[in-house]
ROLUM-805103 format. One record per atom (N, C-alpha, C, CB): residue in one letter; atom name; y, x, z. Coordinates in steps of 0.05 Angstrom, whole numbers, plus 32768, in hexadecimal, padded with zeros to 4 digits. Glycine has a CB too. Layout:
N
GUKOL aa at   c2   c1   c3
GUKOL  a CA    Y    X    Z
...
This chain:
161
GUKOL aa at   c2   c1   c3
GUKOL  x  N 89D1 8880 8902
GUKOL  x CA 89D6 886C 8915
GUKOL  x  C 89BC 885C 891A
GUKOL  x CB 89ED 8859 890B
GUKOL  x  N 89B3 8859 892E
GUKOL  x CA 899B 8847 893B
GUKOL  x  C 89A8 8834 8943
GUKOL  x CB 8989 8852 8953
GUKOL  x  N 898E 881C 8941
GUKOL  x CA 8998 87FE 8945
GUKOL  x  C 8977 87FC 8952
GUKOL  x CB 89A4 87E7 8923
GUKOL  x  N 8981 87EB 895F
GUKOL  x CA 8967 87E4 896F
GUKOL  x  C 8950 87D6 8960
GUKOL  x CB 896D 87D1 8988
GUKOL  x  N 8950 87C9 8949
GUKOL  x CA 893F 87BA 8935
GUKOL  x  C 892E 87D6 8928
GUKOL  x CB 8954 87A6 891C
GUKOL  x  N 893B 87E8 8920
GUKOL  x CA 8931 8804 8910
GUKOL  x  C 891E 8807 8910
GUKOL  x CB 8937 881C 8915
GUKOL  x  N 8908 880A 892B
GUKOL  x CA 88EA 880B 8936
GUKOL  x  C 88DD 87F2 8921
GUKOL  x CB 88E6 8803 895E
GUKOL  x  N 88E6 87DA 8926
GUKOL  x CA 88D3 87CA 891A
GUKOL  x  C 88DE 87CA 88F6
GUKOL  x CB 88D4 87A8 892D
GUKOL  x  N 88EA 87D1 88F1
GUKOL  x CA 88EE 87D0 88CA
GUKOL  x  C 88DE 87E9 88CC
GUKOL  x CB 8914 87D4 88B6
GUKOL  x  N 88E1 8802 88D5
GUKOL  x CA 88C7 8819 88D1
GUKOL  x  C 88B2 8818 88D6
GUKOL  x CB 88C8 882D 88DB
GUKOL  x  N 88A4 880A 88EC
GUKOL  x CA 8890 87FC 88F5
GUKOL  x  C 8881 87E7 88CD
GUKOL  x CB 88A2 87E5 8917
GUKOL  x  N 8892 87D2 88CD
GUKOL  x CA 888E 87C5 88B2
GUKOL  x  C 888B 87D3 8897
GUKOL  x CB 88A2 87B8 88AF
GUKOL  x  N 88A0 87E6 8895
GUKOL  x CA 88A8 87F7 8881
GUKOL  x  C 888A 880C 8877
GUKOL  x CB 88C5 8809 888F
GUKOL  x  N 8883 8818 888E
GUKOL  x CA 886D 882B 8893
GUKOL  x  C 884C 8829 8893
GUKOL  x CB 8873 8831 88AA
GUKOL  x  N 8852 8817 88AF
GUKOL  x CA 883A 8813 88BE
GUKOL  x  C 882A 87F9 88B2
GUKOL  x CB 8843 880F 88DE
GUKOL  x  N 8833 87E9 88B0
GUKOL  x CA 8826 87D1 88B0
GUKOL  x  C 881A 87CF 8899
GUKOL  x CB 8835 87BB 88B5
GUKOL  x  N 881E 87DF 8883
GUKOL  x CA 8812 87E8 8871
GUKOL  x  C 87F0 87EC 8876
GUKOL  x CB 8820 87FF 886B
GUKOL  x  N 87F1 87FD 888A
GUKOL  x CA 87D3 8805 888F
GUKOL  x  C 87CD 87EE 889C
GUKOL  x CB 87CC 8822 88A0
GUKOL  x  N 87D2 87E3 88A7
GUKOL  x CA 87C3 87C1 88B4
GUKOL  x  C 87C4 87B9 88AA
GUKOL  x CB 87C8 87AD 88C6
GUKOL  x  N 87CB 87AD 8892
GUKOL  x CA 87C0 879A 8881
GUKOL  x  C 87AC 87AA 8869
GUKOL  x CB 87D9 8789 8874
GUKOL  x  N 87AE 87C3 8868
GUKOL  x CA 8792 87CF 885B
GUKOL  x  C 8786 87CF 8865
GUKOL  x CB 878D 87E4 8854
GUKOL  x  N 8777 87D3 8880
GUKOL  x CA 8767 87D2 8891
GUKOL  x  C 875C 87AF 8898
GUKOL  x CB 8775 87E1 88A7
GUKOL  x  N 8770 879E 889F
GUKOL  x CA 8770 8785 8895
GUKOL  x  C 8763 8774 887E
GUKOL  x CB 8782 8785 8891
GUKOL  x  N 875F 8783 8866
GUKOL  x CA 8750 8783 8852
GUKOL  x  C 872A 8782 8856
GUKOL  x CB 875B 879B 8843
GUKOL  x  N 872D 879A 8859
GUKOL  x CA 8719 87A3 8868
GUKOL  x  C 8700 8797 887D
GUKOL  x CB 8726 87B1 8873
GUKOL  x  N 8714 878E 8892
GUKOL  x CA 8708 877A 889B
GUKOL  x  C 86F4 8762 888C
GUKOL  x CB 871B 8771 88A6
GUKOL  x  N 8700 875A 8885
GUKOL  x CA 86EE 8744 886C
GUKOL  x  C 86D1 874B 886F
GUKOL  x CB 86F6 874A 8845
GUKOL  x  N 86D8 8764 8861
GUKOL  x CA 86B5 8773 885B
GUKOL  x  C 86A5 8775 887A
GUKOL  x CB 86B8 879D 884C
GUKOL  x  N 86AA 8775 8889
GUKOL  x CA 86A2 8784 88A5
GUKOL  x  C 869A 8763 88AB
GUKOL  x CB 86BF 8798 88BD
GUKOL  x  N 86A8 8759 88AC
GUKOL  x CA 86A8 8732 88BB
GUKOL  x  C 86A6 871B 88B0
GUKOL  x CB 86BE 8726 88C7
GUKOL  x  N 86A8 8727 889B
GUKOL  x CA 86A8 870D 8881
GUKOL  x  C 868E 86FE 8885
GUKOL  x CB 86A7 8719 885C
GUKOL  x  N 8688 86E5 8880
GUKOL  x CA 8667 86D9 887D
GUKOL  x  C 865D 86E5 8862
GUKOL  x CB 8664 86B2 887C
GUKOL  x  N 866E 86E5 884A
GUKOL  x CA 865B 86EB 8836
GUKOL  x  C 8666 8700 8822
GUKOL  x CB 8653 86D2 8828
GUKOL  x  N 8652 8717 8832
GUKOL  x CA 8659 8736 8830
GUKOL  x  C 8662 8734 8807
GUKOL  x CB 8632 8752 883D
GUKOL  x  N 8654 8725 87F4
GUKOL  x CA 8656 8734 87DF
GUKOL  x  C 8672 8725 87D5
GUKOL  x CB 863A 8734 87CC
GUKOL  x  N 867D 8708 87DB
GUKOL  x CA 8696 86FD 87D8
GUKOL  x  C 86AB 870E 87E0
GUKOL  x CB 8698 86E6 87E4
GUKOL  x  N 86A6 8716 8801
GUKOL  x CA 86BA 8726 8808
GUKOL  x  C 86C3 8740 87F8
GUKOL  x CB 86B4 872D 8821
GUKOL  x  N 86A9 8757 87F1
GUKOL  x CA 86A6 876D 87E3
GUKOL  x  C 86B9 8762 87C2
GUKOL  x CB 8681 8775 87E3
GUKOL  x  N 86B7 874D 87BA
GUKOL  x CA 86C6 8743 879F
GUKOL  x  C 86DB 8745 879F
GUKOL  x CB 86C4 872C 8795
GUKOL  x  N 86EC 8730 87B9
GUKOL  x CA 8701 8731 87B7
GUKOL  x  C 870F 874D 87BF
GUKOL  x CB 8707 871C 87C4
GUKOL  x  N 8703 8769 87CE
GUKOL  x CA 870A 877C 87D6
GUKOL  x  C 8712 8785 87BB
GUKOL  x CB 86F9 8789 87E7
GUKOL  x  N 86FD 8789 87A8
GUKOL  x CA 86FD 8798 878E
GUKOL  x  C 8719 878D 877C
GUKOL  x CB 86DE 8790 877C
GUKOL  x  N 871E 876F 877B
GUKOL  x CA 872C 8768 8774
GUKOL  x  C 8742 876D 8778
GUKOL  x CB 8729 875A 8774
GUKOL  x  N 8751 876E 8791
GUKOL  x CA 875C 876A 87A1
GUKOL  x  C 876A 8792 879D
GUKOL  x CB 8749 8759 87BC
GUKOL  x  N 8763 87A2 87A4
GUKOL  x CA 8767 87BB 879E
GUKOL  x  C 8767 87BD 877B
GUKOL  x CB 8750 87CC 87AD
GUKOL  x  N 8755 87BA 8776
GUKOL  x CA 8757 87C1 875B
GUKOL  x  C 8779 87B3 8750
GUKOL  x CB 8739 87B2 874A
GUKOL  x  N 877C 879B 8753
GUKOL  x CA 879B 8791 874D
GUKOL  x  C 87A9 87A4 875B
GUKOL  x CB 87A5 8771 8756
GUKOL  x  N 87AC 87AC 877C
GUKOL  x CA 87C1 87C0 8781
GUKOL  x  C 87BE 87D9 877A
GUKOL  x CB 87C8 87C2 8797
GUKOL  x  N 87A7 87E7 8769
GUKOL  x CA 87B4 87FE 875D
GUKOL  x  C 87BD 87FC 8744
GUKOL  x CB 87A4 8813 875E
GUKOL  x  N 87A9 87E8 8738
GUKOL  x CA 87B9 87E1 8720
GUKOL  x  C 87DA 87E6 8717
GUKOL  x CB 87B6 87C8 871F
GUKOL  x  N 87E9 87CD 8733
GUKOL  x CA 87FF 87C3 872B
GUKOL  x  C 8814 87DD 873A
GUKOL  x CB 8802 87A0 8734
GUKOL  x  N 87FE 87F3 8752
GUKOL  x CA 8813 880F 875A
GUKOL  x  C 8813 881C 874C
GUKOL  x CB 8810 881F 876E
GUKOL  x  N 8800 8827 8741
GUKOL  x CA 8800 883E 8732
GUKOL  x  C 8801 8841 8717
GUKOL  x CB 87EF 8849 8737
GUKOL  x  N 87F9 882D 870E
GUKOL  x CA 87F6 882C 86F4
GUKOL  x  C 8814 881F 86E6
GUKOL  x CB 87DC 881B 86EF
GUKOL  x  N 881E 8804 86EB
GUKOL  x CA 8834 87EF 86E6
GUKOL  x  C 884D 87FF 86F2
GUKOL  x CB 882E 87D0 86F6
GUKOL  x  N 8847 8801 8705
GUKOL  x CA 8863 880B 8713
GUKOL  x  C 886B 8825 8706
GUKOL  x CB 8860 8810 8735
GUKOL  x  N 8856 882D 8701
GUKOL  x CA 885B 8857 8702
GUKOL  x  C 8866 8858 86E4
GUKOL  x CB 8835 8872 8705
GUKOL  x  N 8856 8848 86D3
GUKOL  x CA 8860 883C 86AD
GUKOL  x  C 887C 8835 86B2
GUKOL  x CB 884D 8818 869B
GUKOL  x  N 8891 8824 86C8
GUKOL  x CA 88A4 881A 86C1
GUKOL  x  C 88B6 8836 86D3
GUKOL  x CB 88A7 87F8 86C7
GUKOL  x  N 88AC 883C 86DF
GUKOL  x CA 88B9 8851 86EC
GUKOL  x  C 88C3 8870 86D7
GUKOL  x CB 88A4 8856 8703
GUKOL  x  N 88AE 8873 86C1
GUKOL  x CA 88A9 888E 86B5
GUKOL  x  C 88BF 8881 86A2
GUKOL  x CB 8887 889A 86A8
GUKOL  x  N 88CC 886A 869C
GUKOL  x CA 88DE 8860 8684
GUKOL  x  C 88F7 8858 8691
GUKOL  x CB 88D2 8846 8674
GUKOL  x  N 88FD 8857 86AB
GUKOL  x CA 8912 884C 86BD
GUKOL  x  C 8913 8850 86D9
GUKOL  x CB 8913 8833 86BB
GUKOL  x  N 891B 8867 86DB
GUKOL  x CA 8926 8875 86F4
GUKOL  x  C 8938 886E 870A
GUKOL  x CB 8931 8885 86ED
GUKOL  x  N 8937 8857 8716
GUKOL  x CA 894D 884D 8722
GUKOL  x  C 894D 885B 873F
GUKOL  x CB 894C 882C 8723
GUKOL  x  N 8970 8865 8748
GUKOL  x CA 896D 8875 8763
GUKOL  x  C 8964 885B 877A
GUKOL  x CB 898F 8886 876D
GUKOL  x  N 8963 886A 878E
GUKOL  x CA 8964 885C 87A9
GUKOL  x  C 8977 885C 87B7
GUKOL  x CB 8955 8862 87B8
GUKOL  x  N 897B 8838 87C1
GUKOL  x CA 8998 883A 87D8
GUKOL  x  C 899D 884D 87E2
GUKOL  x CB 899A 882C 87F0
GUKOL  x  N 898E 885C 87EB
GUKOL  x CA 8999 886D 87FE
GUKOL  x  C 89A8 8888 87F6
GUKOL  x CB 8985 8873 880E
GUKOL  x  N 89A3 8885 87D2
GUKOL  x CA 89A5 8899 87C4
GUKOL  x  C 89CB 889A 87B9
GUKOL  x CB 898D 8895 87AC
GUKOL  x  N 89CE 8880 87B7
GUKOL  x CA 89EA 8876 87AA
GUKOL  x  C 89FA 886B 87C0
GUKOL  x CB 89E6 885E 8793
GUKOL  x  N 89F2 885F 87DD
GUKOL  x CA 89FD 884F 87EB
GUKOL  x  C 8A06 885F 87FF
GUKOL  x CB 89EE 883A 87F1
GUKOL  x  N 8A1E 886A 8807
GUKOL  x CA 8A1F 887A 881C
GUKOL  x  C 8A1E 8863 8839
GUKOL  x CB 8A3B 888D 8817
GUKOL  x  N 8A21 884A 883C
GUKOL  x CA 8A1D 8837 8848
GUKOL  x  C 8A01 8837 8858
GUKOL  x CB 8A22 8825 8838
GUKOL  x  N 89E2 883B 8845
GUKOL  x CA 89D1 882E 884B
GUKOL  x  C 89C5 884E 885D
GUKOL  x CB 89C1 881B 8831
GUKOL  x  N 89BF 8848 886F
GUKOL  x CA 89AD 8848 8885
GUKOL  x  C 8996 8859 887F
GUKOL  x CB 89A4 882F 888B
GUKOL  x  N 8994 886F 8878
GUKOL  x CA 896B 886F 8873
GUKOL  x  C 8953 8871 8889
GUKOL  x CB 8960 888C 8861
GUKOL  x  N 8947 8866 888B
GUKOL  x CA 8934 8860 88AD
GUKOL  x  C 891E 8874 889E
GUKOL  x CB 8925 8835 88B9
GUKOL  x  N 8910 8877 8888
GUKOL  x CA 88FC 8881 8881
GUKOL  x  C 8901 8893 886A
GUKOL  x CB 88EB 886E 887E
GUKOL  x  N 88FA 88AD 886E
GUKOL  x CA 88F0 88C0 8856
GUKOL  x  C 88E9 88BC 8839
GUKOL  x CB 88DC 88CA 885C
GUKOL  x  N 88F8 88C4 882A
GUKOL  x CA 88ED 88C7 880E
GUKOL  x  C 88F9 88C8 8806
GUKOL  x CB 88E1 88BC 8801
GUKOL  x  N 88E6 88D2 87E9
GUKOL  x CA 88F8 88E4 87CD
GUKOL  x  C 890C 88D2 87BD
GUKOL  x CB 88E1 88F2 87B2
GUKOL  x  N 891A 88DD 87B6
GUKOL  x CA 892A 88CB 87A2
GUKOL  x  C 8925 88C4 8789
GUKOL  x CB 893F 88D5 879E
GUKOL  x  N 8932 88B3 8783
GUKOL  x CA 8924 88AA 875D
GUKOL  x  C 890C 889A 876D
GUKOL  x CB 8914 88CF 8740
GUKOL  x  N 890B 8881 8750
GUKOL  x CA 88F0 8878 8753
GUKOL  x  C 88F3 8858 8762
GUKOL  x CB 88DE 8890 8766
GUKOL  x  N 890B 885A 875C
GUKOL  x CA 890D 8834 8774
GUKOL  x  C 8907 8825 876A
GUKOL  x CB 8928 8823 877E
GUKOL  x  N 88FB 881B 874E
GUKOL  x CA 88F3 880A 8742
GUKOL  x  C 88E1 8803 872C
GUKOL  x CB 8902 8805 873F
GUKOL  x  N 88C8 87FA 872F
GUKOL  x CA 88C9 87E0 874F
GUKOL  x  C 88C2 87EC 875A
GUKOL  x CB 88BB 87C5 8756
GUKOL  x  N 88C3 87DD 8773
GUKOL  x CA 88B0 87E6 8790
GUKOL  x  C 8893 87EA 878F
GUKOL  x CB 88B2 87CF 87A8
GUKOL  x  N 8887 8808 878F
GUKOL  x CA 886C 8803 878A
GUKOL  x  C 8860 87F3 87AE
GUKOL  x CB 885B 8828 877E
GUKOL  x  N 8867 87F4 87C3
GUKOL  x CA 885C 87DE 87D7
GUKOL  x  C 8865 87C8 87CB
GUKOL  x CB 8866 87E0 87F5
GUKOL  x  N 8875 87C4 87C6
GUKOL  x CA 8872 87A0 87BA
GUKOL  x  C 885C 879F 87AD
GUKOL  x CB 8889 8794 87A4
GUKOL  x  N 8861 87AD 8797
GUKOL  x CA 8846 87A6 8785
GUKOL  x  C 882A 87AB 878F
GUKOL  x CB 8847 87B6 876B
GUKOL  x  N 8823 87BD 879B
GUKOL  x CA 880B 87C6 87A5
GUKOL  x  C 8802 87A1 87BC
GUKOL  x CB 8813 87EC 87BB
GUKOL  x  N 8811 87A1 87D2
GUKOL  x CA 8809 878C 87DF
GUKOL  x  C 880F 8775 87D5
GUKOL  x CB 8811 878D 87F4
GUKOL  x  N 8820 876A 87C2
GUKOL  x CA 881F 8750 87B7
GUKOL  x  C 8809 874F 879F
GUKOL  x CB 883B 8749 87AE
GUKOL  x  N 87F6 875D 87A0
GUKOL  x CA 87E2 8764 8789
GUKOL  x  C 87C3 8761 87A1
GUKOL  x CB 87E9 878C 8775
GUKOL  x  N 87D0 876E 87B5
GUKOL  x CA 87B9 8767 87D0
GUKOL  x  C 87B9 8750 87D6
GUKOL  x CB 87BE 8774 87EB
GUKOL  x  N 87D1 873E 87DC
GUKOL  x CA 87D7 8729 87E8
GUKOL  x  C 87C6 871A 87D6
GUKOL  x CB 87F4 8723 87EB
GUKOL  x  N 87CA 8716 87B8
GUKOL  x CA 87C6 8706 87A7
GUKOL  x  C 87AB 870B 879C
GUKOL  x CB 87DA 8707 8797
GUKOL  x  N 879C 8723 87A1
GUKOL  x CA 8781 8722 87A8
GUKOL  x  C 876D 871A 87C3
GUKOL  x CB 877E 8738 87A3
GUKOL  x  N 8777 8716 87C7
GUKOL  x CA 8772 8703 87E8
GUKOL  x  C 877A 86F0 87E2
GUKOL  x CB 8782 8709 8806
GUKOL  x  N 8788 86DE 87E5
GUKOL  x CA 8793 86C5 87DF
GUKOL  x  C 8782 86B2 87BF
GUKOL  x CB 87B7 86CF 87D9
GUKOL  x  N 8780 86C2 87B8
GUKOL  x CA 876D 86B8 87A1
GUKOL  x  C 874C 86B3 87AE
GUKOL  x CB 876D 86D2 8787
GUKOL  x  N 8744 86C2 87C5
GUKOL  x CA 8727 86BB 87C9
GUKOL  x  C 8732 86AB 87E3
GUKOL  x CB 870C 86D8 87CE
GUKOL  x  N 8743 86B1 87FA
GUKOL  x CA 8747 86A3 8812
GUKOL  x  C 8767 869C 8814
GUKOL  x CB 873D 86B4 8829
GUKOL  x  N 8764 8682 8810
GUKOL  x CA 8787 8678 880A
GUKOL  x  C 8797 8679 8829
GUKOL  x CB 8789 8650 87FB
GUKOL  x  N 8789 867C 883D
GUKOL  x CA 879F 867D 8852
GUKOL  x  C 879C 8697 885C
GUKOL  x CB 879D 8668 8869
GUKOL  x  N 878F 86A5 8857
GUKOL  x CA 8792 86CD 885B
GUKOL  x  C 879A 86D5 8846
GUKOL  x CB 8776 86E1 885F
GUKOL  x  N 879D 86C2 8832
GUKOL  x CA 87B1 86CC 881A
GUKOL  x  C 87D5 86CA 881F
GUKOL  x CB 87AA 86B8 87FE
GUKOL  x  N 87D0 86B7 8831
GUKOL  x CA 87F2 86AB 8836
GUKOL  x  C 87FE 86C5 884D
GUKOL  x CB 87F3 8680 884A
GUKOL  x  N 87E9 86CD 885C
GUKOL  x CA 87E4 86DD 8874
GUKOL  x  C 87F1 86F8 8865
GUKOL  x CB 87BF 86DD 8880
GUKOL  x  N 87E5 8701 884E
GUKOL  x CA 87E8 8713 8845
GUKOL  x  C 87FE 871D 8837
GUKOL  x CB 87D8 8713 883D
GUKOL  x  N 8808 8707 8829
GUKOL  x CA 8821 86FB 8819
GUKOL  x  C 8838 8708 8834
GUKOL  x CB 8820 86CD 8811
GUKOL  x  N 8838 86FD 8847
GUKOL  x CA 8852 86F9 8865
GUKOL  x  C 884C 871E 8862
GUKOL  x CB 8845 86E0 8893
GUKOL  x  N 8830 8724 8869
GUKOL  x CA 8839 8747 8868
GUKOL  x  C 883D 874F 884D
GUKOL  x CB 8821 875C 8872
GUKOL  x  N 8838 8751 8839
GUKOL  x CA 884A 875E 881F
GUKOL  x  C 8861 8752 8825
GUKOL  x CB 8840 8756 87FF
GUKOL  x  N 886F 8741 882B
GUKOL  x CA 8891 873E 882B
GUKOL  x  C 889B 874C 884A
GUKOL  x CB 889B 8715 8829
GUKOL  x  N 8894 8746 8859
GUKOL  x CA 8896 875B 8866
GUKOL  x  C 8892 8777 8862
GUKOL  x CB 888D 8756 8874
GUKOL  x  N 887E 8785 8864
GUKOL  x CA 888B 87A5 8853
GUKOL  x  C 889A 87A5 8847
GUKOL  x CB 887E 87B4 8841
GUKOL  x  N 8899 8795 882C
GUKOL  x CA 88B2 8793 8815
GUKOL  x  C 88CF 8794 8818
GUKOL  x CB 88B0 877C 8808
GUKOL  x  N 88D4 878A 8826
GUKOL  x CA 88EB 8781 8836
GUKOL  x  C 88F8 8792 8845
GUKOL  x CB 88E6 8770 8845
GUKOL  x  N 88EC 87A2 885F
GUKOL  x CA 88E7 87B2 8874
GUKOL  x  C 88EF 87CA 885C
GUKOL  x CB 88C6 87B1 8886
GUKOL  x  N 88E5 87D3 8846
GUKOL  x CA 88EC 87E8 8838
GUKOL  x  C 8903 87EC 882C
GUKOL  x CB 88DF 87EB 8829
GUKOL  x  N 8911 87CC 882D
GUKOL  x CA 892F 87C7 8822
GUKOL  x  C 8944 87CA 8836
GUKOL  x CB 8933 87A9 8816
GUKOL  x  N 893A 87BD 884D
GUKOL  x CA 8946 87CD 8864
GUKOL  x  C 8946 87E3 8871
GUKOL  x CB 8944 87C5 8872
GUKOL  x  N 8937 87F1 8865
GUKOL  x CA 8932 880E 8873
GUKOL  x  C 8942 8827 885A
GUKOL  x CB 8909 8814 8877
GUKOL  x  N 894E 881C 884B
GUKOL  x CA 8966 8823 8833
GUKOL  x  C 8951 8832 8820
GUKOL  x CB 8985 883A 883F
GUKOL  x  N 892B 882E 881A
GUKOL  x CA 8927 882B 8803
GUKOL  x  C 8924 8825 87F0
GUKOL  x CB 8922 882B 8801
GUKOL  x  N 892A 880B 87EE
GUKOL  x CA 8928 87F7 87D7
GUKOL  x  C 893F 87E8 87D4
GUKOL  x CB 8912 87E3 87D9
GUKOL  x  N 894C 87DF 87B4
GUKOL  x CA 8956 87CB 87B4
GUKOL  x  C 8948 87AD 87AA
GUKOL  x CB 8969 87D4 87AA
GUKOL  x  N 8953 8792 87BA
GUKOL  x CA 8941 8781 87BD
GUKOL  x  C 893C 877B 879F
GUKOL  x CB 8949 8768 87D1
GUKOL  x  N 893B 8787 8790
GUKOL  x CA 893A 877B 876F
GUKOL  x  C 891D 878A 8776
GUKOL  x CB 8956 8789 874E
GUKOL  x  N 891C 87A3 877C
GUKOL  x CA 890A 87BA 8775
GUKOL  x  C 88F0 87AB 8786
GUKOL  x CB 8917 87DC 8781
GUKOL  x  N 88F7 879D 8795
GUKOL  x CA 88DE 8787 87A2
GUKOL  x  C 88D6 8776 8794
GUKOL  x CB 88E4 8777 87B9
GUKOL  x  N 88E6 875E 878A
GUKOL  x CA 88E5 8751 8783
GUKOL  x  C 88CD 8758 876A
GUKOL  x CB 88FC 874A 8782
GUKOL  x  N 88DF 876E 8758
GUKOL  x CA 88CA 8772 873D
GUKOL  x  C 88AF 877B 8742
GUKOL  x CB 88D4 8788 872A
GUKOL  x  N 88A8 8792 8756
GUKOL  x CA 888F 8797 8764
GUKOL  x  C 8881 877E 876F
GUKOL  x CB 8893 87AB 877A
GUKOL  x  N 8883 8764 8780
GUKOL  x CA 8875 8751 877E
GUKOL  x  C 886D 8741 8765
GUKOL  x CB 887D 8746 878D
GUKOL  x  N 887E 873F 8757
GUKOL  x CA 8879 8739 8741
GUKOL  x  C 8863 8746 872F
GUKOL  x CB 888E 873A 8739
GUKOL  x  N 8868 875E 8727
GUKOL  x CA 8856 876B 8725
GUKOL  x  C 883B 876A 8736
GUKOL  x CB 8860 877D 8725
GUKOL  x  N 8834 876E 8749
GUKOL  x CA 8823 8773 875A
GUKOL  x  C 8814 874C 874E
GUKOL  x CB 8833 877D 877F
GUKOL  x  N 8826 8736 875B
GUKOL  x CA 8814 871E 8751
GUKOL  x  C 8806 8718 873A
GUKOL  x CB 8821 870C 8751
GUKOL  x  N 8815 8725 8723
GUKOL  x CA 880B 872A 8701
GUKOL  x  C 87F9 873D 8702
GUKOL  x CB 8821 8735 86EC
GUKOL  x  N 87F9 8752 8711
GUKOL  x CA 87DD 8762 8716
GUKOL  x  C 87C4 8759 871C
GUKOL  x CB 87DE 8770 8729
GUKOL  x  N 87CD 874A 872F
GUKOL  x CA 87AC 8741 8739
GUKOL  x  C 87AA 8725 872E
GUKOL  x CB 87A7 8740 875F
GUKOL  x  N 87B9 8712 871E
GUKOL  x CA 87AC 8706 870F
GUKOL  x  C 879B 870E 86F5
GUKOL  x CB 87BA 86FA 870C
GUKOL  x  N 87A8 872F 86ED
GUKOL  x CA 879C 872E 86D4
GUKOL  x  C 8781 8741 86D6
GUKOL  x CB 87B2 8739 86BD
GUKOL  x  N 8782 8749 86F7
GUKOL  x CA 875F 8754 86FB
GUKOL  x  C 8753 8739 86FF
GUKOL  x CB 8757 876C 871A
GUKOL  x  N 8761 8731 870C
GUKOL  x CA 874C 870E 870E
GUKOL  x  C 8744 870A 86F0
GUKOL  x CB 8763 86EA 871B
GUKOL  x  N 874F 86FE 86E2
GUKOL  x CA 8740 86FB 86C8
GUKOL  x  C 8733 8711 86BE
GUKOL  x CB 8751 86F2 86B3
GUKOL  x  N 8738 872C 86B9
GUKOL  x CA 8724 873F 86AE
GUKOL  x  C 870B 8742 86C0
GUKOL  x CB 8732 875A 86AA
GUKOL  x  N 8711 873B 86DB
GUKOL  x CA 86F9 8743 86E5
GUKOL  x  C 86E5 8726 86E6
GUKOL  x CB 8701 8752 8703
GUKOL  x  N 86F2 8714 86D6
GUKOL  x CA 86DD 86FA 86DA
GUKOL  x  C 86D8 86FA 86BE
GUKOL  x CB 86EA 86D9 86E8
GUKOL  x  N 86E1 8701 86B3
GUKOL  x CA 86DD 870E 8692
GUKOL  x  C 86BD 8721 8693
GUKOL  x CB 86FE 8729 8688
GUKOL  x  N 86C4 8739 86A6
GUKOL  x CA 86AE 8746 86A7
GUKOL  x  C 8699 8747 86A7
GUKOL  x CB 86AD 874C 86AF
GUKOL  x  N 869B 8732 86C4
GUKOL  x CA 8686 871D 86D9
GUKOL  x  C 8671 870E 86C5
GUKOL  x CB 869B 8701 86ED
GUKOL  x  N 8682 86FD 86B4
GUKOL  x CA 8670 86F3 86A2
GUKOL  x  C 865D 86FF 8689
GUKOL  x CB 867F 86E4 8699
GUKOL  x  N 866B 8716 867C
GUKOL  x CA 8667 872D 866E
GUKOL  x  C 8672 872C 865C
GUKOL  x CB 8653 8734 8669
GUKOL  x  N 868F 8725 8662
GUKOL  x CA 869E 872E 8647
GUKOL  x  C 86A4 870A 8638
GUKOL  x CB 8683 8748 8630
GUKOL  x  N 869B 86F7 8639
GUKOL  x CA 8695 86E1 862F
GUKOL  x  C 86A6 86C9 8637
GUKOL  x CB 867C 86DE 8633
């Protein structure tokens, strides 16, 4: 069944993903001060693979939870994918680990960034991937990510001291 909204939750769900990576990016290209910007980039990624691949994939290999679309004969699926694996959301976590690496060097392209991680996040709950817990825990995650590269990497910065 199509509903006229569908375009824009797949549009969110999908796409907007790559604009706000690219978005990132920018910084470096326009930023005034190439080596601040280059920090927060490092930071900023380094928390979202951290909190995708690493956090998520650890709670995932111990707790297998299906996907709505897997149990719900109700929900809708707008977008492709495998089953198993709903929890948490590795886009939650990945962009609320972006968000919150941004937001830590630029507090209103952090807030900027924050509106798109809940949007994807969200967009993926409506598109019958996620349940909203499975968001919820992936931002969570993702914010604890990039606080705890923030301190290791200011840990580093100093040398360890």
């Amino acid at each position: 069944m199509y509903l006229s909204y569908d375009p824009t939750i797949i549009f969110l769900a999908e796409y907007l993903a790559w604009v706000v990576g690219i978005g990132v990016f920018l910084f470096l290209i326009f930023g005034r001060n190439k080596k601040k910007e280059l920090w927060m980039l490092i930071e900023a990624f380094s928390a979202g693979i951290l909190s995708r691949f690493i956090f998520t994939e650890i709670i995932r290999y111990f707790y297998d939870r299906p996907r709505p679309f897997e149990v719900l004969s109700s929900v809708y699926q707008l977008i492709q994918h495998s089953p198993g694996g709903s929890f948490p959301s590795g886009h939650a976590a990945f962009f609320f680990a972006l968000a919150t690496g941004v937001f830590f060097h630029r507090k209103w392209w952090g807030v900027l960034f924050y509106i798109a991680a809940l949007a994807i996040s969200l967009s993926r709950v409506a598109a019958g991937l996620h349940w909203p817990s499975d968001v919820l825990a992936g931002a969570v995650i993702g914010i604890l990510s990039a606080w705890l590269v923030k301190m290791l990497l200011k840990n580093f910065a100093r040398g360890g001291s």
